[in-house]
Backbone bond lengths (Angstrom), bond angles and torsions (degrees), N, CA, C in turn:
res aa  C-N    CA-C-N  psi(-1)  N-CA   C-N-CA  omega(-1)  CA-C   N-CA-C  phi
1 X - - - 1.472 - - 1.528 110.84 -
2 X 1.344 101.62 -44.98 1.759 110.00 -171.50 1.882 92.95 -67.41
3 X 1.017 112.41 -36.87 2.018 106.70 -164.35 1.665 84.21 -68.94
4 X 1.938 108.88 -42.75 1.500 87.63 -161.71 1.610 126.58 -60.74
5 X 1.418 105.74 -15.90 1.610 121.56 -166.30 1.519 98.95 -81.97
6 X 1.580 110.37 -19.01 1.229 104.61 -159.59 1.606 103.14 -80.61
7 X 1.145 99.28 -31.50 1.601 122.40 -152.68 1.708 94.01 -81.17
8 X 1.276 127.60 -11.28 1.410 140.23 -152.59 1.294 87.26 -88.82
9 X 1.771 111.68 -62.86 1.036 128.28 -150.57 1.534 117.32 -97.40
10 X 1.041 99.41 15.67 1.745 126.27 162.17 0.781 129.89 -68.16
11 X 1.543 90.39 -65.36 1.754 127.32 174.44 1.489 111.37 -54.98
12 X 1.144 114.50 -62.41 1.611 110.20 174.34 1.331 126.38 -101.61
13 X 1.084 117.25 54.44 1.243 136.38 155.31 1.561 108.42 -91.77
14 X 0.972 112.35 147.57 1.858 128.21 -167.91 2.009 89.79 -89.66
15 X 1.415 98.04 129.93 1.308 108.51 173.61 1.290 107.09 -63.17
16 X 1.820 100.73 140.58 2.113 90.07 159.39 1.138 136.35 -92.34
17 X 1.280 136.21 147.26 1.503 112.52 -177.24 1.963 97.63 -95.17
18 X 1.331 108.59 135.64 1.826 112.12 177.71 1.526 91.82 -56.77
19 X 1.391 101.06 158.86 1.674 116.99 -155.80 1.659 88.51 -77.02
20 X 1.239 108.18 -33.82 1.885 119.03 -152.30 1.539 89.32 -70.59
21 X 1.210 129.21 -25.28 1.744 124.35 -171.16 1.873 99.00 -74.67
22 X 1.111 99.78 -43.23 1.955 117.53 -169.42 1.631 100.07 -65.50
23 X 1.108 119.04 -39.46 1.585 115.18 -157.94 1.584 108.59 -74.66
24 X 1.745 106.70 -28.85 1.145 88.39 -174.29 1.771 138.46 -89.76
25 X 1.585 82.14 -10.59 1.414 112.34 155.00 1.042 136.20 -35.66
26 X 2.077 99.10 -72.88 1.674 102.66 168.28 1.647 112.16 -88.33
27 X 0.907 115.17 4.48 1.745 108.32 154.25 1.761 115.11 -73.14
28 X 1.207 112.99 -43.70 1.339 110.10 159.49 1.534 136.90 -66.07
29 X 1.029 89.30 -16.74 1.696 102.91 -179.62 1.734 117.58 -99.11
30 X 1.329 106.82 -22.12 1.334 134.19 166.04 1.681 118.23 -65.96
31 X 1.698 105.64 -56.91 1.133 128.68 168.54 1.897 107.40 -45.30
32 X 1.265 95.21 -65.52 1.707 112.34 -177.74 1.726 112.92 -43.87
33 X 1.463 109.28 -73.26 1.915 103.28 151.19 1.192 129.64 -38.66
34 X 1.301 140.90 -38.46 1.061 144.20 149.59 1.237 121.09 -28.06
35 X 1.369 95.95 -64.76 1.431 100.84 167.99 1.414 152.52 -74.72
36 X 1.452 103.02 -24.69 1.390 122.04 142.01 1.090 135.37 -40.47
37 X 1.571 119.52 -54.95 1.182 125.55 151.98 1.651 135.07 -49.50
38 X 0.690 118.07 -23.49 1.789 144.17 -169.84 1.443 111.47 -82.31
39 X 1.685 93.78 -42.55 1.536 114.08 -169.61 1.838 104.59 -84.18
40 X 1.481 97.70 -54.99 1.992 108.22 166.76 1.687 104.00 -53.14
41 X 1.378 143.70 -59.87 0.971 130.69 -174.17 1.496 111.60 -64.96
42 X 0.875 145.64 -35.21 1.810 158.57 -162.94 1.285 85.72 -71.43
43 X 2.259 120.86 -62.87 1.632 77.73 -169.12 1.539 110.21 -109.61
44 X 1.349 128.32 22.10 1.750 108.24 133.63 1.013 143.22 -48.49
45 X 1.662 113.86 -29.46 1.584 112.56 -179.33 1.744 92.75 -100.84
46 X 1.146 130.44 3.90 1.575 134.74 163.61 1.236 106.13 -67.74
47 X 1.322 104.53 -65.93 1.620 100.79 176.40 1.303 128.69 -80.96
48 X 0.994 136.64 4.31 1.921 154.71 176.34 1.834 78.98 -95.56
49 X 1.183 134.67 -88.14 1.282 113.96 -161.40 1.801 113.67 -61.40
50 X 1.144 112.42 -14.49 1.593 96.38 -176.35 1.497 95.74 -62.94
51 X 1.310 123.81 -54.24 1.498 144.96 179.12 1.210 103.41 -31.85
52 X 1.270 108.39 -60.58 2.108 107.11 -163.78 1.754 99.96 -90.80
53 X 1.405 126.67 -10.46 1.221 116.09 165.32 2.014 112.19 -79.41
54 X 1.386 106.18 -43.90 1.504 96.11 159.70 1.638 118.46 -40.86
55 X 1.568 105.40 -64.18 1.225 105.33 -170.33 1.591 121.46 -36.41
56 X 1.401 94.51 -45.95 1.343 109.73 -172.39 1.663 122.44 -46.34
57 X 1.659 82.74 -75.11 1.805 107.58 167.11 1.788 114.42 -29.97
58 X 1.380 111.95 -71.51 1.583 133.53 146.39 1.286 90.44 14.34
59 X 1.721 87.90 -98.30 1.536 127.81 -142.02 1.335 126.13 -78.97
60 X 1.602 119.95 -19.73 1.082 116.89 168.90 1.874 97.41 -91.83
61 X 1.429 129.58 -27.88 1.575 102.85 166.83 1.451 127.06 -56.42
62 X 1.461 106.04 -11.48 1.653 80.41 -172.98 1.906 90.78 -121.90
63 X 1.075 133.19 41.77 1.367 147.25 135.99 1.543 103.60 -39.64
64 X 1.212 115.83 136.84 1.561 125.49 156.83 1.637 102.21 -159.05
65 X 1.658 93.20 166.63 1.889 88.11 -178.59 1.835 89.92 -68.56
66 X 1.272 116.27 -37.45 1.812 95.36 -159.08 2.170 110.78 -59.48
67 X 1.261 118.95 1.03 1.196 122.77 178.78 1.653 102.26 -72.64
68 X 1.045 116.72 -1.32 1.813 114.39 -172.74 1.679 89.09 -134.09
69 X 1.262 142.90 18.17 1.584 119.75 -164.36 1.557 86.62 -162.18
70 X 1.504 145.10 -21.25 1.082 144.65 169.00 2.183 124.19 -99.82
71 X 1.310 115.67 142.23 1.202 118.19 179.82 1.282 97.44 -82.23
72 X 1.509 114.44 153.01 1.426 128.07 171.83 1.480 108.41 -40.61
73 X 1.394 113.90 142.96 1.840 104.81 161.68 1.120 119.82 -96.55
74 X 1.288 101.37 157.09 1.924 100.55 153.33 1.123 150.76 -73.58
75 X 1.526 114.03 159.25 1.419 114.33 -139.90 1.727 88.51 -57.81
76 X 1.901 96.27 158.34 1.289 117.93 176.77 1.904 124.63 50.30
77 X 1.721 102.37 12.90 1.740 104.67 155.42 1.465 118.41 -94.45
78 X 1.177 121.62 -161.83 0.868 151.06 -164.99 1.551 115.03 -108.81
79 X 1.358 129.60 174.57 1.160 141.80 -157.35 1.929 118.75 -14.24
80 X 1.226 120.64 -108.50 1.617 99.77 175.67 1.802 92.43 80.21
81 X 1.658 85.42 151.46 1.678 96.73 175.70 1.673 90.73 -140.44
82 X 1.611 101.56 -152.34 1.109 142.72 178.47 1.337 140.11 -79.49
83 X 1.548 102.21 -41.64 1.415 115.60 -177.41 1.478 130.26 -41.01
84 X 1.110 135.81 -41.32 1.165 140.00 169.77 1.616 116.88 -53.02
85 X 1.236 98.29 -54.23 1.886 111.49 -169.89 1.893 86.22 -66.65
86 X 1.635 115.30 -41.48 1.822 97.33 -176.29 1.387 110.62 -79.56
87 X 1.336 119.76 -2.13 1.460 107.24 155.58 1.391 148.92 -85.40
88 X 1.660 88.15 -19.29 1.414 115.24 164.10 1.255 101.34 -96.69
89 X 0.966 166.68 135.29 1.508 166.10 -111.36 1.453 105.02 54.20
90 X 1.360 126.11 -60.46 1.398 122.34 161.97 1.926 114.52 -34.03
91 X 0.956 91.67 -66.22 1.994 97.24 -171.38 1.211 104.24 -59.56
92 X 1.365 129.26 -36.35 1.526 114.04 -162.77 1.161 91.51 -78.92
93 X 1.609 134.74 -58.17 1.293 129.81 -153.71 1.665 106.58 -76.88
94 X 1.400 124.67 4.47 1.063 115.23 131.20 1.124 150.35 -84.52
95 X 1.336 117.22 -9.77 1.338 131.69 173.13 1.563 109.83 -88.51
96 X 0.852 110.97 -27.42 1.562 108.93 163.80 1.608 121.40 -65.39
97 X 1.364 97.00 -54.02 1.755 104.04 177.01 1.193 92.64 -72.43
98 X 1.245 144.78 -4.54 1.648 110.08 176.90 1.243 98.87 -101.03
99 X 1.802 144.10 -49.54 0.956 110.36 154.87 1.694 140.18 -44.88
100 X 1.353 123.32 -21.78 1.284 127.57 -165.64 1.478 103.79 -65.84
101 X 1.555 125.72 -34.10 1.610 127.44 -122.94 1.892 82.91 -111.93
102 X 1.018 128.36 -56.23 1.386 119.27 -172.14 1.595 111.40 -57.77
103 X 1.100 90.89 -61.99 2.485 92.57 158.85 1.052 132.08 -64.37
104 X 1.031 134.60 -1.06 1.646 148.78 164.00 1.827 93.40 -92.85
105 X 1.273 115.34 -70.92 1.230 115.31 -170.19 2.049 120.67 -37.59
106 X 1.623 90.42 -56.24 1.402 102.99 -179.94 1.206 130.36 -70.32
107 X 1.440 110.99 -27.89 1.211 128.99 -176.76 1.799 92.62 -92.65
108 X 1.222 159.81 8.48 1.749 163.82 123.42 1.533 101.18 -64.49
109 X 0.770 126.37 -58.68 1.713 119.40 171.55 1.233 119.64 -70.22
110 X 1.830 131.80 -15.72 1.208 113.17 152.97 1.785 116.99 -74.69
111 X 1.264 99.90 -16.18 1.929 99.84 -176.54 1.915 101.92 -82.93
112 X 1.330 90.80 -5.86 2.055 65.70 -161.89 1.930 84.57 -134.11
113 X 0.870 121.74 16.78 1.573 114.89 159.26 1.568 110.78 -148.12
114 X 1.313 120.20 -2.83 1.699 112.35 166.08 1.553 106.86 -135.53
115 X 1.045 105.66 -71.33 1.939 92.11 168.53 1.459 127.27 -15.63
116 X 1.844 89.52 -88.06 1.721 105.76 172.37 1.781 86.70 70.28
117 X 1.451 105.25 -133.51 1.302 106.41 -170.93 1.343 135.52 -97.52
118 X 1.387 105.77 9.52 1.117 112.23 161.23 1.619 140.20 -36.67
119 X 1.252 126.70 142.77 1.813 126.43 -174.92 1.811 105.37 -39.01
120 X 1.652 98.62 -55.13 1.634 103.00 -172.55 1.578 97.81 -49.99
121 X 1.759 121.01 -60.03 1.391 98.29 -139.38 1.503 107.74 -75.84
122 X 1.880 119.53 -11.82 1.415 126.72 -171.95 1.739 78.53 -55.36
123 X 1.113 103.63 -77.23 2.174 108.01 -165.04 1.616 116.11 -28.29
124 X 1.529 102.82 -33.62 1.465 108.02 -169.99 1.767 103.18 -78.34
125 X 0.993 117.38 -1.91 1.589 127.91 -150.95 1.144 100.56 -127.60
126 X 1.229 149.79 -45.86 1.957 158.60 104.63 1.747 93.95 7.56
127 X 1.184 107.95 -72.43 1.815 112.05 -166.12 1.768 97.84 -58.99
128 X 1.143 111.20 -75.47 1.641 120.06 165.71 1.356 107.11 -17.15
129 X 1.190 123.38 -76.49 1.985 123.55 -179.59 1.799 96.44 -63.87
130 X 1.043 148.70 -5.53 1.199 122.85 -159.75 1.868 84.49 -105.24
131 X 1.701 123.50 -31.12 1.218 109.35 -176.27 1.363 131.04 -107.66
132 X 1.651 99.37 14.03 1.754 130.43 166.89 1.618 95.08 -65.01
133 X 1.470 120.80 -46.81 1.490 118.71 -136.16 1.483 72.73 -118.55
134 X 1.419 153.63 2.29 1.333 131.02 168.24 1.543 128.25 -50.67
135 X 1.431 122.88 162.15 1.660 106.15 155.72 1.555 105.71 -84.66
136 X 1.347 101.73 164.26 1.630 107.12 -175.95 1.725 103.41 -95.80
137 X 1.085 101.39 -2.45 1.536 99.93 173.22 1.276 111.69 -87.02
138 X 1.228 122.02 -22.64 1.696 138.84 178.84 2.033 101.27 -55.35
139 X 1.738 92.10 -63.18 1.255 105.62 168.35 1.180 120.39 -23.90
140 X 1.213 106.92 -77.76 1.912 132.06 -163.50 1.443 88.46 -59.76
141 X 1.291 133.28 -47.18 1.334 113.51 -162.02 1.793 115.18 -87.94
142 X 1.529 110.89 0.33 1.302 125.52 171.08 1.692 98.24 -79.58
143 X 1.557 112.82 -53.68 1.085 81.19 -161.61 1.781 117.35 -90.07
144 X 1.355 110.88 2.20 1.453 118.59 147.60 1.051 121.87 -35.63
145 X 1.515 117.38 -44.43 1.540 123.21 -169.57 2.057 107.04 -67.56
146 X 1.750 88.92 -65.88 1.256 102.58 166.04 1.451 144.41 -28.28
147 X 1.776 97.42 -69.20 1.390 108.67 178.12 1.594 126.44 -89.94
148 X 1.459 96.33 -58.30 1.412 121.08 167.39 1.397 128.10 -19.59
149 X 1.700 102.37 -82.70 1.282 112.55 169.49 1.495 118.81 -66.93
150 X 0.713 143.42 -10.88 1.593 145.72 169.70 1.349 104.97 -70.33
151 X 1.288 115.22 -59.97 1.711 126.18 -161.98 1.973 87.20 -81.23
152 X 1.397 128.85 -9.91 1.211 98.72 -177.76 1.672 132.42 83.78
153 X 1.242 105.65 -11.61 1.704 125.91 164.63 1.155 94.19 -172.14
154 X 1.740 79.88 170.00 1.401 115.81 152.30 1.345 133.08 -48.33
155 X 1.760 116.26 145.67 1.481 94.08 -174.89 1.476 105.25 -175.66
156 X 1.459 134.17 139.78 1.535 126.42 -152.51 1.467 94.77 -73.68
157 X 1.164 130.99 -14.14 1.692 118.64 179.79 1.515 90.92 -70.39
158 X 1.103 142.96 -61.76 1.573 121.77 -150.62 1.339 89.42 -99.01
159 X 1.777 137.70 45.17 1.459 124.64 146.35 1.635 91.67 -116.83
160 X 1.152 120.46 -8.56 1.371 120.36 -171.55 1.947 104.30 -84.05
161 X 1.533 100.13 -36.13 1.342 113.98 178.61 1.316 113.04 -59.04
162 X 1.553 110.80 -53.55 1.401 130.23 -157.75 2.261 101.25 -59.08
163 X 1.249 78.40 -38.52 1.220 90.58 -172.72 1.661 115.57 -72.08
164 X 1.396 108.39 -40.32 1.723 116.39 -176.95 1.523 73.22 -74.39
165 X 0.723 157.35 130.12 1.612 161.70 156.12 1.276 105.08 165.85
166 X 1.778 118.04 -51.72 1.042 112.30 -178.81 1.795 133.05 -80.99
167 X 1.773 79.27 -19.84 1.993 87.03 173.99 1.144 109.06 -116.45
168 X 1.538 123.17 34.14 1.824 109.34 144.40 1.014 113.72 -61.55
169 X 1.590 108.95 -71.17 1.489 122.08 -165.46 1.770 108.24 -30.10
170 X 1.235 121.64 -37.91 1.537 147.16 179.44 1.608 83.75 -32.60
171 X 1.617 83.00 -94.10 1.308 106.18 -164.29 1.889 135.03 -66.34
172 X 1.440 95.61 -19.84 1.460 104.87 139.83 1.369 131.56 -32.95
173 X 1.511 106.59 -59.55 1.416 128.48 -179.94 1.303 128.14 -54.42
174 X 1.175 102.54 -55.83 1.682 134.29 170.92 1.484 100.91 -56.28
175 X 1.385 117.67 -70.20 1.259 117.46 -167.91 1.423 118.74 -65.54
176 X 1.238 123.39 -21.43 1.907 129.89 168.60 1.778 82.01 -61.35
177 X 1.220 123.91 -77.89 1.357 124.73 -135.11 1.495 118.38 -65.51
178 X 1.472 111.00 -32.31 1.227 138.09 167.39 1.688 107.01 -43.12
179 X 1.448 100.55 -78.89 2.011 119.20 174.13 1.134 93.96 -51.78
180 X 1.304 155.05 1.06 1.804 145.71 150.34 0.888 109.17 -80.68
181 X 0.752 135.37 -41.08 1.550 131.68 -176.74 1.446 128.09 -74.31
182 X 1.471 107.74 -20.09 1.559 124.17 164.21 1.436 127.49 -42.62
183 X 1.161 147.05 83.83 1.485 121.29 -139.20 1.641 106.94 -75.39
184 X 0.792 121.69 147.62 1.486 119.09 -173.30 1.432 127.45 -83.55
185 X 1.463 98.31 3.66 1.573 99.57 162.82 1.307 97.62 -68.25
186 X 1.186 145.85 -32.38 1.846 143.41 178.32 1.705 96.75 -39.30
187 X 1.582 117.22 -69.94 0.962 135.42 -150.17 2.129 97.44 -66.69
188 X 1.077 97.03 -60.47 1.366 94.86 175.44 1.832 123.22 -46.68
189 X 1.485 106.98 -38.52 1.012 91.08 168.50 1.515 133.42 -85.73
190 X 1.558 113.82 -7.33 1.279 104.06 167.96 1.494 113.76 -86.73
191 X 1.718 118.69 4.60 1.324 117.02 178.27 1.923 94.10 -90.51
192 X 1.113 138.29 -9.87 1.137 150.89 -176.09 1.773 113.86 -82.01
193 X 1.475 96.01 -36.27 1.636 87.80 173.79 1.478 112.01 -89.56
194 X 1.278 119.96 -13.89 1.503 129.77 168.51 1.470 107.95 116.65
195 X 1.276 107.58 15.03 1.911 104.61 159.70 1.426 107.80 -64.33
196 X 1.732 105.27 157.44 1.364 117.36 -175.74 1.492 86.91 -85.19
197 X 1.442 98.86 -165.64 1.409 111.27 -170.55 1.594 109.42 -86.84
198 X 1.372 128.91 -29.13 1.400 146.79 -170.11 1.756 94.63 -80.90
199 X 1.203 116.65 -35.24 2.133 107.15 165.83 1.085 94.40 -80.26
200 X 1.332 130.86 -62.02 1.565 106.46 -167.60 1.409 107.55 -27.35
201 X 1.472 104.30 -86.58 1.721 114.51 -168.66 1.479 115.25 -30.71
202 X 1.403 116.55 -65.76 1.625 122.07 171.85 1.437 127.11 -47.15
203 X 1.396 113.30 -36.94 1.637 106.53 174.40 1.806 113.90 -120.45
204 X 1.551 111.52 5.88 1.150 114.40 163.18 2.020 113.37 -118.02
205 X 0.945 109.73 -74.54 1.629 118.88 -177.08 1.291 92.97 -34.93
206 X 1.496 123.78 -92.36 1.181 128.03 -172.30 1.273 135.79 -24.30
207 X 1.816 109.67 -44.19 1.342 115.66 151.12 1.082 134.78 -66.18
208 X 1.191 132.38 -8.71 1.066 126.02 -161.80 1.910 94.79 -118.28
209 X 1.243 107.07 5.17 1.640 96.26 -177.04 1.594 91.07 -140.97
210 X 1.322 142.65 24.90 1.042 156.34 -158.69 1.677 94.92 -77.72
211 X 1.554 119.12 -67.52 1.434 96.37 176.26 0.972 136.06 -70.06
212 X 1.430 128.19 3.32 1.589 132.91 -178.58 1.777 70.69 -79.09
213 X 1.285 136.47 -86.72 1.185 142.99 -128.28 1.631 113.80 -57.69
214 X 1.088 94.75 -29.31 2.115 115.00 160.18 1.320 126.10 -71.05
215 X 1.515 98.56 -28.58 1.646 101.33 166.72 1.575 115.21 -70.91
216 X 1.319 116.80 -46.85 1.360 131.04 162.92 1.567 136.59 -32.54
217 X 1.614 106.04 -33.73 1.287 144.53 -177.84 1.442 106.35 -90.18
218 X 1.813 115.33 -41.85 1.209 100.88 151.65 1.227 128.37 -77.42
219 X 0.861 105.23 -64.01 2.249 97.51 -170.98 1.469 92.51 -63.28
220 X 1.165 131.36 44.70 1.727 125.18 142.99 1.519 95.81 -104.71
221 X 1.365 115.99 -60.08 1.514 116.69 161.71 1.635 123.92 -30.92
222 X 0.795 88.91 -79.71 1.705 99.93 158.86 1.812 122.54 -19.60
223 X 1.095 103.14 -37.95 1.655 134.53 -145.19 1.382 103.46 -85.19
224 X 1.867 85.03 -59.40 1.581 88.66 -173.96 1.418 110.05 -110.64
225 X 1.368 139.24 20.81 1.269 138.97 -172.31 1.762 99.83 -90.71
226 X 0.858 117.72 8.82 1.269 106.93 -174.16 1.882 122.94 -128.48
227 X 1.544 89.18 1.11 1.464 123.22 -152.64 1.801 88.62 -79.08
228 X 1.291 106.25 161.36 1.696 113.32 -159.84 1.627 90.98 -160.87
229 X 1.119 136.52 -79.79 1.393 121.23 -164.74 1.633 121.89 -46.62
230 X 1.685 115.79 -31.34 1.650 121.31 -174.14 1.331 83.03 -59.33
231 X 1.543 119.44 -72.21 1.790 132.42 -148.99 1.521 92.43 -52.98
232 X 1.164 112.95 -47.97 2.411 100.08 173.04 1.409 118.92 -29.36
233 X 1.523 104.01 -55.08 1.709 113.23 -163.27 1.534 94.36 -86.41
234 X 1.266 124.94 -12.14 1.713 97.23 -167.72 1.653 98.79 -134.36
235 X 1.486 131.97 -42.54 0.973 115.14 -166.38 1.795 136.29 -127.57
236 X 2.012 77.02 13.97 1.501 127.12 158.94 1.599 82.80 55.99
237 X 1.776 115.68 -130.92 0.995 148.19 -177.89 1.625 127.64 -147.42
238 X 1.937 126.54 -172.53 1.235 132.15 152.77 1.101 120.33 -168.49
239 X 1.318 148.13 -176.51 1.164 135.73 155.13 1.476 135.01 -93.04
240 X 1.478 112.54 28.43 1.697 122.81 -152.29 1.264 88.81 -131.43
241 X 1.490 102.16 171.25 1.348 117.18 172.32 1.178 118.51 -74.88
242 X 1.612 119.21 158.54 1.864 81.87 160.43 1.313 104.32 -98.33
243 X 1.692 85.56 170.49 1.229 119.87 -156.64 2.177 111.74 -87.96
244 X 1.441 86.26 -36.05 1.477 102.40 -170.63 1.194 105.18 123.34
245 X 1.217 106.85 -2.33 1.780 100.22 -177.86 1.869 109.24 -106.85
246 X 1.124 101.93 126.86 1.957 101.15 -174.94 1.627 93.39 -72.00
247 X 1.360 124.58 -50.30 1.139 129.35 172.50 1.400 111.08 19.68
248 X 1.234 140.98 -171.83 2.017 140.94 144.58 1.049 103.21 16.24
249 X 1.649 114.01 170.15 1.298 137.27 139.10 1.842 113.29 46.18
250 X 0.601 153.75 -161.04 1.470 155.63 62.72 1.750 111.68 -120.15
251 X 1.178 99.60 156.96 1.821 98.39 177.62 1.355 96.77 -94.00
252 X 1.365 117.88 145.02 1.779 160.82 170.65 0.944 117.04 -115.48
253 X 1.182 122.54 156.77 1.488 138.39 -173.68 2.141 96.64 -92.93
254 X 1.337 111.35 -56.92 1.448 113.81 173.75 1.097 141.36 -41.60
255 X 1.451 116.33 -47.29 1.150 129.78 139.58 1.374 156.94 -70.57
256 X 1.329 105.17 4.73 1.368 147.35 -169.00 2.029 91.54 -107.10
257 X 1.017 102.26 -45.62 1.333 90.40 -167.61 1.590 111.27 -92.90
258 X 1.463 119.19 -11.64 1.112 144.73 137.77 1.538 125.78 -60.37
259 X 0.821 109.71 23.59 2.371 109.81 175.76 1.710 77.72 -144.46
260 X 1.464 136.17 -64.98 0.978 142.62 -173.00 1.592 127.04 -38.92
261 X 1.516 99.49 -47.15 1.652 92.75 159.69 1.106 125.41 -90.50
262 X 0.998 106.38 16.55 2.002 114.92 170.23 1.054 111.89 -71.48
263 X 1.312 106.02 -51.41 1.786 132.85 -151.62 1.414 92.09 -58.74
264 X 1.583 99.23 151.18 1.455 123.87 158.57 1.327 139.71 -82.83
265 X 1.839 92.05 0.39 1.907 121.24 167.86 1.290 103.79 -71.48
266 X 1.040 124.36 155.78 1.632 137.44 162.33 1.272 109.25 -94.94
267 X 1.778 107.92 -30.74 1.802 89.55 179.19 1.788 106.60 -69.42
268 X 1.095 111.48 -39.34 1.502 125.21 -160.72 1.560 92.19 -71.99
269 X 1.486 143.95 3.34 1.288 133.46 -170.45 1.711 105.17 -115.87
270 X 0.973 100.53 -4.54 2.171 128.25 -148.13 1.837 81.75 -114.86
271 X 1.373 119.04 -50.77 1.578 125.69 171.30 1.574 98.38 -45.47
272 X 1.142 86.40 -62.92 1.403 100.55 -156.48 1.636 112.85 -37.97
273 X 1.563 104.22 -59.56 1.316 126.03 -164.88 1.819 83.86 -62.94
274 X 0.940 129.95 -77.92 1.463 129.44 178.91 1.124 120.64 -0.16
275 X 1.850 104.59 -86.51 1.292 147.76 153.94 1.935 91.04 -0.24
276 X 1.550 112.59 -81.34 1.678 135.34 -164.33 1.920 98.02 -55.79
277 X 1.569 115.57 -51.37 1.058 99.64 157.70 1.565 147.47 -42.94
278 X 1.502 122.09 -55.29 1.215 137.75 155.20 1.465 107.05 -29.76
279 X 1.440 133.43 -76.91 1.183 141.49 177.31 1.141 136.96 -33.46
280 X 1.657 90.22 -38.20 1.630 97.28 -175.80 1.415 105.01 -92.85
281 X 1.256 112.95 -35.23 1.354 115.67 173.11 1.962 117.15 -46.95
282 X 1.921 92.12 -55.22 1.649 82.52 -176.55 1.731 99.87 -68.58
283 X 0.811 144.71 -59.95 1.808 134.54 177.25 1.533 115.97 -21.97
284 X 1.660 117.67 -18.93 1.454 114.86 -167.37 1.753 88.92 -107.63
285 X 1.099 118.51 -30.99 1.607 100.61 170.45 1.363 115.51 -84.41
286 X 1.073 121.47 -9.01 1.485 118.87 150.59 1.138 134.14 -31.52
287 X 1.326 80.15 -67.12 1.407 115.02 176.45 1.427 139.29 -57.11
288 X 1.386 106.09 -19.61 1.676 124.59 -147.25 1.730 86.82 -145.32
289 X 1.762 119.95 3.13 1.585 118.45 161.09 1.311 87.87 -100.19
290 X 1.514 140.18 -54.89 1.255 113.93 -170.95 1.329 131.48 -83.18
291 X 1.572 131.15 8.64 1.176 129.79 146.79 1.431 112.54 -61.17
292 X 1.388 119.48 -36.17 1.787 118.20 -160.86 1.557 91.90 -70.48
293 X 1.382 113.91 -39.36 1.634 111.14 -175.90 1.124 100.31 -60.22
294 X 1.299 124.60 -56.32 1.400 127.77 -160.00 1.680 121.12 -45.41
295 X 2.052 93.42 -36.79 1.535 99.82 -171.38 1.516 89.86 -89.03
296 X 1.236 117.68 -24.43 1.955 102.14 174.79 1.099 123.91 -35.59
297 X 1.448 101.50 -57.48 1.874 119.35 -161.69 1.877 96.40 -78.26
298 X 1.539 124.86 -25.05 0.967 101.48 -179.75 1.196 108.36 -63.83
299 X 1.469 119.49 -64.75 1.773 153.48 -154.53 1.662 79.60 -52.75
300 X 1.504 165.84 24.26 1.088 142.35 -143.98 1.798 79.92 -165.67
């Protein structure tokens, strides 16, 4: 009986394979991902540097001081810079981040210190991911619908809009994730000396997650300073300074560098390449201030 049970359980037992047959397999198969990967990254940063070495080459030849001290020219002259479109590019993308940053901000501290999980803040957080992952041309042409056509032109309020549109969601994001991370023994103890919940947040949370929440503020900046399809539908372009008036037109740097490489001018194509330099450049110190914050607040 005992041999027969034995013999049962022999039989159906799952064969082994010796380890030495298996290894060389997933060493080969290991090897192969490896290499795949190696090979996909090699030519992304192949082609990201072919890109920013053009740019470069480009963009620093057709550099001059008059690209910071001259207004764009007209079609088919001669020399002309930049300045205007980087001053208008300057204002809007401040007027956006300044509307963007108080509603992004408040509306991240209602999801991650009063919401939490509540029905509202899941919806507010659904809307948030639905306009992270939008196109920005979608934008521009919403608020075309909205502002634009109503008012009858173009006009830096609805490129200024288009834009706080595009870096809430930013800073929404940032700012929920940031106030998580706060550990909440903070919070308890300022609920312990008998602050309401609105000091806590203001002279504790906030401080204490303040540079995550600045980093956020940049790469929203960051985000949208470079943006070209919203500024089409709402705040077009010109060739003037501004004036002070949001009214019409305003000149941009985005769109400016966009009509410019169209053109069949060479000066206006030489802008252009410039123009793409400038841009990318300010987007990379953006970029490379809010990492340094980023490692501040850790290293701290």
């Amino acid at each position: 009986m005992t041999s027969t049970l034995q013999a049962s359980s022999t039989s159906t037992a799952p064969a082994t394979v010796p380890w030495g047959r298996v290894r060389p397999g997933r060493r080969l198969a290991d090897r192969l991902l490896k290499g795949a990967c190696i090979a996909v990254t090699a030519l992304g940063v192949f082609v990201l540097g072919w890109i920013l070495a053009m740019l470069v080459v480009r963009g620093v030849s057709a550099l001059s001081p008059r690209i910071v001290t001259a207004a764009t020219p007209g079609p088919g002259s001669e020399g002309g810079g930049l300045a205007n479109a980087m001053a208008g590019s300057l204002i809007l993308t401040l007027l956006g981040i300044l509307v963007a940053t108080p509603i992004g901000v408040m509306a991240g501290t209602y999801l991650a210190e009063y919401g939490k999980r509540s029905r509202l803040a899941e919806v507010v957080r659904f809307i948030n991911d639905i306009l992270l992952s939008a196109p920005s041309i979608l934008i521009g042409l919403f608020v075309y619908t909205v502002m634009v056509m109503p008012m009858g032109q173009y006009s830096g309020w609805a490129g200024a809009v288009a834009l706080a549109i595009i870096a809430t969601p930013v800073i929404v994001r940032t700012t929920e994730d940031m106030l998580r991370l706060v550990p909440n023994g903070l919070r308890e103890a300022g609920a312990a000396l008998g602050a309401p919940p609105s000091k806590v947040i203001t002279t504790i949370t906030w401080r204490a997650a303040r540079s995550g929440m600045m980093t956020g503020i940049l790469l929203a900046t960051a985000r949208i300073a470079g943006e070209t399809a919203p500024l089409l539908f709402t705040a077009l372009n010109n060739q003037f300074w501004f004036s002070g008036d949001l009214m019409g037109g305003v000149a941009n740097l985005p769109v400016t560098i966009y009509q410019f490489a169209l053109s069949p001018y060479a000066n206006w194509q030489e802008l252009a390449w410039a123009g793409a330099l400038i841009i990318t450049t300010a987007i990379l110190l953006l970029s490379v201030v809010a990492r340094f914050v980023i490692k501040k607040d850790i290293a701290r």
